[in-house]
C-alpha positions as a printed Julia matrix, in Angstrom:
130×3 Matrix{Float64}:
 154.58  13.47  141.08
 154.67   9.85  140.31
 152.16   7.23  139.38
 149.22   6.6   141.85
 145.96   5.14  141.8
 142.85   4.74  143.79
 141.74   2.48  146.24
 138.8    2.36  149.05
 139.87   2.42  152.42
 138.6   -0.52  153.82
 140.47  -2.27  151.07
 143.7   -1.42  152.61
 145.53  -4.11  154.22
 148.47  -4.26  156.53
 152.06  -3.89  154.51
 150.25  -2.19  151.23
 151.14   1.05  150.23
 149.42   4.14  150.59
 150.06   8.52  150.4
 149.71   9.87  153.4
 149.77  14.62  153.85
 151.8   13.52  149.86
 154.24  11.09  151.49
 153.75   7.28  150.45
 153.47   5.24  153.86
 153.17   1.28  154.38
 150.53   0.42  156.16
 151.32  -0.83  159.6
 147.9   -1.47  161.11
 144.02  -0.57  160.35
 141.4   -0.65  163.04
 137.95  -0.58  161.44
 134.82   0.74  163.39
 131.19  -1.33  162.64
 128.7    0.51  160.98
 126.4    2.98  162.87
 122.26   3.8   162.6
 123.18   6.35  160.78
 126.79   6.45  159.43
 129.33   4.16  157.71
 131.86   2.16  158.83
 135.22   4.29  159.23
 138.41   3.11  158.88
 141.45   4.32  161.43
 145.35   3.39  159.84
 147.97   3.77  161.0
 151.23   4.42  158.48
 155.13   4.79  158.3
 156.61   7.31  155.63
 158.63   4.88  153.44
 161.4    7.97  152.8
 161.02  10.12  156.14
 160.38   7.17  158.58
 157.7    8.92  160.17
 154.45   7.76  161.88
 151.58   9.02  160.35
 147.29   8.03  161.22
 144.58   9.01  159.52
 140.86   8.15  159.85
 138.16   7.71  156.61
 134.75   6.54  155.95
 135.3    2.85  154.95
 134.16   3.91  151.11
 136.68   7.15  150.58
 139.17   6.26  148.15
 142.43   7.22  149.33
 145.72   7.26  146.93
 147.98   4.48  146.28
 151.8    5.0   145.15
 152.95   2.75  142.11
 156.14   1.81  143.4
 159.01   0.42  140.91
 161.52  -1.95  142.66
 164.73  -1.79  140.53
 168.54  -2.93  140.73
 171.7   -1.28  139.83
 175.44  -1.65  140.18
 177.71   0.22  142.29
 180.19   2.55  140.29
 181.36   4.44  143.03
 181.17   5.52  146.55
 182.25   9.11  147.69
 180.89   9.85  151.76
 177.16   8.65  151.66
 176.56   8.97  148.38
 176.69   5.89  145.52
 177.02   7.02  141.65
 175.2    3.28  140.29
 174.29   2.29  136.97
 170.23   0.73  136.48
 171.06  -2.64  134.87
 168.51  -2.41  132.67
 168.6    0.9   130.72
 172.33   2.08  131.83
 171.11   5.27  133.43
 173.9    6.63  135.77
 172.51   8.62  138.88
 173.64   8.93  142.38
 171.84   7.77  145.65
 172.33   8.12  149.04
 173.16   5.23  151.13
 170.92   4.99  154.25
 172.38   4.66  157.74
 171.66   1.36  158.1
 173.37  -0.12  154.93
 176.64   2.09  155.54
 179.8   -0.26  155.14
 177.65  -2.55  153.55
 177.31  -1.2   150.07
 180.93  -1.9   148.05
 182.36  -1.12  144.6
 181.08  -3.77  142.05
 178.14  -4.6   143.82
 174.78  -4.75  143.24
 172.03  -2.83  145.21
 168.07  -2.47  145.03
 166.44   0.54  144.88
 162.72   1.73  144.19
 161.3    4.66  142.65
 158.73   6.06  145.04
 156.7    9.14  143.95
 159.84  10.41  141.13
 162.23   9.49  144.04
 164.82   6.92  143.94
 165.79   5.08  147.56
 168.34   2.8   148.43
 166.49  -0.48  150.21
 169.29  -3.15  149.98
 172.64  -4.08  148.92
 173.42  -7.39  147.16
């Protein structure tokens, strides 16, 4: 698994990062309830799954730490394209690896180019083409 750290709950803030049931998530929106006679104040966010796209809440005490991907945001060339898939080179230490290119950025992504991806969690994603 990749790098993470720890952070409280109620330090979360809407667009940071966070792993969600071992998926990293962006945080979307967090509704915080006041604190109670007796309890703490709890902390309701709501998430999207930065790989899988999918919607994810979760509630915690304001005070719970919760996990926090280290996300690396990296850029490559385009070698080759073959279907969906890119073979790119990392312009920084030559590696050559192949990524998928999303739906969205299909017939965007050409030969020669440049394109940004991150490594989330020992994952590499495609996020943009240059």
């Amino acid at each position: 698994m990749g790098e993470i750290r720890q952070a409280s709950a109620n330090s979360l803030r809407p667009g940071s990062y966070v792993i969600f049931s071992g998926q990293a998530c962006a945080v979307r929106n967090i509704d915080t309830s006041k604190t109670g006679k007796h309890g703490s104040m709890k902390c309701r966010i709501e998430a999207i799954g930065l790989i899988d796209n999918v919607k994810r809440i979760e509630i915690y005490n304001g005070q719970d730490n919760v996990e926090i991907p280290i996300i690396e945001k990296k850029v490559a060339q385009v070698l080759s394209i073959a279907n969906n898939v890119a073979t790119v080179m990392d312009n920084e230490n030559y590696e050559t690896f192949e990524l998928e290119i999303p739906e969205e950025l299909n017939g965007k992504i050409k030969e020669g180019g440049q394109v940004s991806y991150w490594i989330i969690m020992d994952k590499k994603i495609m996020k943009e083409g240059r």
